[in-house]
C-alpha positions as CSV (number, residue, x, y, z in Angstrom):
1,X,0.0,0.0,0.0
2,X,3.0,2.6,0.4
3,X,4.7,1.8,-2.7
4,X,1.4,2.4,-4.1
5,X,0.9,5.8,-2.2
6,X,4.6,6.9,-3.0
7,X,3.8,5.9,-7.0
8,X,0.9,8.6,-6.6
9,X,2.9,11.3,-4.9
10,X,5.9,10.8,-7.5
11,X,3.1,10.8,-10.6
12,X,1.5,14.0,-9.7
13,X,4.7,15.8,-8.6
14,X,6.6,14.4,-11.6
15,X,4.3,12.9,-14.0
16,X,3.9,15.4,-16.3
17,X,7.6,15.9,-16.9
18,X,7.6,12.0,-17.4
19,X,5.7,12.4,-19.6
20,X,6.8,15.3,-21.6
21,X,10.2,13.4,-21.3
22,X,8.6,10.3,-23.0
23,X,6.9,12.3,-25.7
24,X,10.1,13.8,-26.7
25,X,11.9,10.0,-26.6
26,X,9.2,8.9,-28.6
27,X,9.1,11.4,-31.2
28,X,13.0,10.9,-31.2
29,X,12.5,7.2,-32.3
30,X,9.6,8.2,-34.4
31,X,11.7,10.3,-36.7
32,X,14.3,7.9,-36.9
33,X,12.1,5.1,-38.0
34,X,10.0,7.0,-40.3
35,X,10.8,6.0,-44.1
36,X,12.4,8.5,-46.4
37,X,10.4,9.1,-49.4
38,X,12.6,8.6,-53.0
39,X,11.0,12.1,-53.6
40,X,11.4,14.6,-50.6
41,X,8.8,16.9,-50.0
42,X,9.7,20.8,-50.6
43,X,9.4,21.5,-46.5
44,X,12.6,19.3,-46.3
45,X,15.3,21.1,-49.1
46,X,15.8,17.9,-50.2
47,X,17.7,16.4,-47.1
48,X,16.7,13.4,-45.4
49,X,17.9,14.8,-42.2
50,X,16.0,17.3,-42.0
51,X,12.6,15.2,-43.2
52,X,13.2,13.5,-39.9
53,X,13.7,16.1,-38.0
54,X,10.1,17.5,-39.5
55,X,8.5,13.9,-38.8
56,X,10.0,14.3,-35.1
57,X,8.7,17.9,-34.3
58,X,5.3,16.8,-36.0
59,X,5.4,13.7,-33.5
60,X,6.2,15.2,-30.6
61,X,3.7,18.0,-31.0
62,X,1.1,15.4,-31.2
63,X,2.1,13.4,-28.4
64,X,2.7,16.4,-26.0
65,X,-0.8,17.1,-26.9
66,X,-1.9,13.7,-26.0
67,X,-0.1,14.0,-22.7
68,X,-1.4,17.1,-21.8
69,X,-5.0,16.1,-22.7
70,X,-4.3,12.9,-20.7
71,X,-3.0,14.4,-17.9
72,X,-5.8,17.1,-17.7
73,X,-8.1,14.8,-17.8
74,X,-6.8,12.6,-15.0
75,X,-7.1,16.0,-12.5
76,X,-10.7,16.4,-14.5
77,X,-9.6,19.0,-16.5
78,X,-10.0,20.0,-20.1
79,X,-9.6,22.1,-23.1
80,X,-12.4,24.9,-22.9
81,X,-11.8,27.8,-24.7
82,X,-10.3,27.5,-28.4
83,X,-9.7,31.0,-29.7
84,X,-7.4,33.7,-31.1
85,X,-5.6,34.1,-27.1
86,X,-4.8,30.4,-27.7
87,X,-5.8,27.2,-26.1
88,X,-7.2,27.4,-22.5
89,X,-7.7,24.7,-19.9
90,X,-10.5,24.8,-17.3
91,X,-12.3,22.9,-14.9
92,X,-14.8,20.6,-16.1
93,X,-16.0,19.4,-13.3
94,X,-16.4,23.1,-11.8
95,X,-18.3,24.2,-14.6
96,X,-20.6,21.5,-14.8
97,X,-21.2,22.0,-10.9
98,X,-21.9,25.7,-12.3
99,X,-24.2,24.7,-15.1
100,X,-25.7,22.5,-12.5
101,X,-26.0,25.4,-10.1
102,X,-27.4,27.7,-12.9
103,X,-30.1,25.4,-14.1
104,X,-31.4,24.6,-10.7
105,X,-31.9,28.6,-10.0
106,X,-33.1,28.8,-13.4
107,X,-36.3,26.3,-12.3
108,X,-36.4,28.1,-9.1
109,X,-36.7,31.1,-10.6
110,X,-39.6,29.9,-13.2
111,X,-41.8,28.2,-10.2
112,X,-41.8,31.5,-8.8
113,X,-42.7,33.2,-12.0
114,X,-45.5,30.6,-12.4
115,X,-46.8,31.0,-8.9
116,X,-46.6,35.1,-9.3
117,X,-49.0,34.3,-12.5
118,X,-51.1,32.2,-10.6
119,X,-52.1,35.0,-8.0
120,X,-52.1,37.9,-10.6
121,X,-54.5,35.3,-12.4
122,X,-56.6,35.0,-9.2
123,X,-56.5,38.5,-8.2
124,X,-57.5,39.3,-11.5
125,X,-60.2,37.2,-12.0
126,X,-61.5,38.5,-8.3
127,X,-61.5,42.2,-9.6
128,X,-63.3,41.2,-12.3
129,X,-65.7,39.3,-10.8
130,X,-66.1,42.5,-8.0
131,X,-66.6,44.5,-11.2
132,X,-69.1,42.5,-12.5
133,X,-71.2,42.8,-8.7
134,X,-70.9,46.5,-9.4
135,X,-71.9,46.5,-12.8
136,X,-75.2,44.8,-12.0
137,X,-75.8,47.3,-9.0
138,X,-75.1,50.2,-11.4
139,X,-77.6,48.7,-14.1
140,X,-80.3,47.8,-11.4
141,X,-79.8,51.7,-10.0
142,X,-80.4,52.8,-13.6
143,X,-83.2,50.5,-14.1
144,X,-84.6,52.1,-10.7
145,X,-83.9,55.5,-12.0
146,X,-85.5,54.6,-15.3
147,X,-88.8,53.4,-14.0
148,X,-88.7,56.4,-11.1
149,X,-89.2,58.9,-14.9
């Protein structure tokens, strides 16, 4: 159970440099396998060399992007914002929590709303029901005046 608690301290304090570290070997390796074309591409001035140095940087950008995504992920992080300022990692755990938050005072907010039209609707049907009670007293005064002429 130690070893296993020491491997968890030593993976979040050094992981990510591991990691990077391993990216970098493997995109090493990567560009020094890779097969040289018989016809180099123009990006490489026509030397093999640097065609694996290309194939190495294009490997190790992608697997520094899989460790990074990887280790986000593990501390429940991810890639929010995409813009012109760059890439931008957030909590996705926190803003689902928020979303959470904001939908359930979103329905609180709306049950209120209904019940303030539910009592405007009552109170209105009451005045107009009151209206109606003096409506017919006004017409039975008039009728009263009417047949008083």
């Amino acid at each position: 159970m130690q070893a296993q608690t020491k491997l968890k301290q030593w993976l979040k304090r050094h992981g990510f440099a591991a990691g990077v570290i391993l990216a970098g070997v493997a995109a090493i390796a990567f560009g020094l396998a890779v097969p040289v074309p018989d016809d180099l591409p123009v990006p490489a001035q026509n030397s093999a060399a640097l065609w694996r140095v290309e194939q190495a940087a294009i490997a190790y950008a992608f697997f520094y992007l899989l460790v990074l995504a990887t280790t986000l992920g593990l501390k429940d992080r991810g890639f929010v914002e995409f813009g012109p300022g760059g890439v931008k990692a957030g909590d996705v755990a926190a803003a689902q929590k928020e979303r959470q938050i904001a939908l359930e005072k979103q329905a609180e907010t709306l049950a209120a709303l209904r019940d303030a039209v539910a009592m405007h609707a009552a109170l209105s049907q009451a005045a107009v029901q009151q209206l109606q009670r003096e409506l017919r007293e006004l017409e039975q005064r008039l009728d009263k005046l009417n047949s008083e002429l």
